[in-house]
C-alpha positions as MATLAB code, in Angstrom:
seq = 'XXXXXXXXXXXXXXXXXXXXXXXXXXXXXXXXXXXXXXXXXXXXXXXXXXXXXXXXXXXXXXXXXXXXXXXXXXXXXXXXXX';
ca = [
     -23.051   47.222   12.650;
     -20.442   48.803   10.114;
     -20.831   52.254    8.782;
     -18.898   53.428    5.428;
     -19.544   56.850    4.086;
     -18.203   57.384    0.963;
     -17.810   60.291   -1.422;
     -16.410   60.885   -4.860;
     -13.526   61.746   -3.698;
     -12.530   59.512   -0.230;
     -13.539   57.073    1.757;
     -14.973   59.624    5.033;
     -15.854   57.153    7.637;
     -15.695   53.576    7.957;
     -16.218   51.636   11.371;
     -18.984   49.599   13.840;
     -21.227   51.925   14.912;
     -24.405   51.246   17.356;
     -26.854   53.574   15.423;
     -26.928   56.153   12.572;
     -28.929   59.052   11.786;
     -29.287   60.088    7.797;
     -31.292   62.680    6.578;
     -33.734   60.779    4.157;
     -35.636   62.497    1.560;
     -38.982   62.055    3.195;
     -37.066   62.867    6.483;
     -34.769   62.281    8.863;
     -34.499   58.593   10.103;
     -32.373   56.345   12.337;
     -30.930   52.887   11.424;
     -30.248   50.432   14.177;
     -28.970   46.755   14.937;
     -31.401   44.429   12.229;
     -32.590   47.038   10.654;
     -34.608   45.950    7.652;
     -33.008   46.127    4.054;
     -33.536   49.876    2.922;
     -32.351   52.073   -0.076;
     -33.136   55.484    0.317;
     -32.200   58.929   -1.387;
     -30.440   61.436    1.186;
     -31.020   65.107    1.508;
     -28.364   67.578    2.248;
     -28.073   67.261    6.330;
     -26.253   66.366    9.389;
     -25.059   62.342    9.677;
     -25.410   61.486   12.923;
     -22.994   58.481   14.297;
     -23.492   56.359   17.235;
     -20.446   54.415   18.707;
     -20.129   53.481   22.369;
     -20.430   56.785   24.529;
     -19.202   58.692   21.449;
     -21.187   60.595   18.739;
     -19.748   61.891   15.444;
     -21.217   64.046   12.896;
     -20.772   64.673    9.285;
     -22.893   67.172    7.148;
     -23.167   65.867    3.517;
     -24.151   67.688    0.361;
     -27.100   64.450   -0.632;
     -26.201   61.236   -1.418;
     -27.761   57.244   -0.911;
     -27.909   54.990    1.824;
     -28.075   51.346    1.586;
     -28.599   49.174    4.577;
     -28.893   45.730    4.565;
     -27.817   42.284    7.026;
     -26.089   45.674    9.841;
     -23.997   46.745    6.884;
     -24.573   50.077    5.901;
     -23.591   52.126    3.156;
     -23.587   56.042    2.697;
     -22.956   57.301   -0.486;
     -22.112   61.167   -0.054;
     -22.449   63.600   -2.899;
     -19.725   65.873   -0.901;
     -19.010   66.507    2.908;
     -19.381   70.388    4.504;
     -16.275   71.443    6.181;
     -17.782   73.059    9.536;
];
């Protein structure tokens, strides 16, 4: 699948990923390989990227996620600097 998190400001993230973790309004949830198509509004929270053995994690400020045919989409409001 391919991942691209963007925000206002730059492109964060973009790469193929083997799952991803957003923090939906109703909840956290997890997309994976033929996911079905989904729009969803994101809370502020911890994205949660699955590549290979590695994991990567990016807390946004709310945004939108679109996933559709393992292309997904996060549109960030802003990203925390931990």
């Amino acid at each position: 699948m391919k991942l691209t998190i963007i925000t206002p400001d730059k492109l964060a993230y973009e790469g193929d990923v083997t799952a991803v973790t957003v923090p939906g309004s109703a909840g956290s949830f997890q997309i994976l390989k033929d996911h079905a198509p989904i729009v969803s509004t994101l809370e502020d929270g911890k994205v949660i990227i699955q590549g290979g053995d590695a994991q990567t994690v990016f807390v946004i400020k709310g945004g939108v996620v679109e996933a559709k045919d393992n292309d997904i989409t996060v549109l960030a409001e802003g990203i925390v600097e931990e």
